[in-house]
C-alpha positions as CSV (number, residue, x, y, z in Angstrom):
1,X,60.9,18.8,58.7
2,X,57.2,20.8,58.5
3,X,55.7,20.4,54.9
4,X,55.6,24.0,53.6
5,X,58.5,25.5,56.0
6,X,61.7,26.0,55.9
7,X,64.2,23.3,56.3
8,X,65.3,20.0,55.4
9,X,64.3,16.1,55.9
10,X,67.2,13.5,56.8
11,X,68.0,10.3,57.9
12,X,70.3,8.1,60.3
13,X,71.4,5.1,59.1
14,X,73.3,1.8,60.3
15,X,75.7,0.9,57.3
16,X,78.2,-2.0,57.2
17,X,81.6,-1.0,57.4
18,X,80.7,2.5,58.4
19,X,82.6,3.6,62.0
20,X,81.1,6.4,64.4
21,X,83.1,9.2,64.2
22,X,83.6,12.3,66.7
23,X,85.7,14.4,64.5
24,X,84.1,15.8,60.8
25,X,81.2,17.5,60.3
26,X,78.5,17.4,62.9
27,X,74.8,17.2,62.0
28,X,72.7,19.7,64.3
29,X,68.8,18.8,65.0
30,X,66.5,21.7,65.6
31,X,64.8,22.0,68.9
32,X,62.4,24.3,71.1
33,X,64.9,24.4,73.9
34,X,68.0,22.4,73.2
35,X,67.7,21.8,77.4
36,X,65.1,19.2,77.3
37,X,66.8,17.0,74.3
38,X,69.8,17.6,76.1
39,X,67.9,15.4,79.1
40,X,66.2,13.2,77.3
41,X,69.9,12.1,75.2
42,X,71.3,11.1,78.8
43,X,67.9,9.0,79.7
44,X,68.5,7.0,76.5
45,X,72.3,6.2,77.3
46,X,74.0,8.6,75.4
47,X,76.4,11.5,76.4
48,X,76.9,15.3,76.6
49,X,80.0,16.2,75.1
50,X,78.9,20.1,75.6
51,X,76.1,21.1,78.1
52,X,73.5,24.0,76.3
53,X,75.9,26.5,75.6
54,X,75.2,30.3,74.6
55,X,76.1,31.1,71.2
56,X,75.0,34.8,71.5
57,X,72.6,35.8,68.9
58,X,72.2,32.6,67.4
59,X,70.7,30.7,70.1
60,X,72.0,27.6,72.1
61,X,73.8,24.4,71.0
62,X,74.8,21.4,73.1
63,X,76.8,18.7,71.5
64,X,75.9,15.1,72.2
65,X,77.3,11.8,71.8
66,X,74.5,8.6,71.0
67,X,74.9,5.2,72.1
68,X,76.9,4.0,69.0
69,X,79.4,6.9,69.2
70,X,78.7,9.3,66.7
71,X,78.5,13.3,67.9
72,X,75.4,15.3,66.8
73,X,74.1,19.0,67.5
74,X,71.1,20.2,68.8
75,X,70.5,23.9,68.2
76,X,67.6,26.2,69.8
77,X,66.7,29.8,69.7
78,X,66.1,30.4,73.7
């Protein structure tokens, strides 16, 4: 999050009892180029469930897997 933009602050967090889950909703992280966070998740150990993918005139996604198996987003304009 910028203080004074758009957007939202958030939070991952270990919890007890709590599973990783591929399937529900999917948290997307904003990005300058979705390509270089799409590197640096494999130099950290996790995975690329989608490479950076065109979604037309919304940008680029690429879906990622972390270490402890939960799937999250990362979203850019170019």
């Amino acid at each position: 999050m910028k203080m004074g933009a758009a957007g939202c602050s958030g939070a991952l967090v270990k919890m007890q009892g709590a599973r990783p889950s591929g399937p529900g909703t999917i948290v997307y992280f904003a990005s300058d180029d979705c390509a270089v966070e799409e590197k640096r998740v494999l130099k950290f150990g996790g995975k690329i469930q989608r490479s950076k993918t065109d979604i037309g005139a919304y940008g680029f996604i690429v879906l990622a897997v972390d270490t402890e198996g939960n799937v999250f987003g990362i979203h850019s304009m170019k």
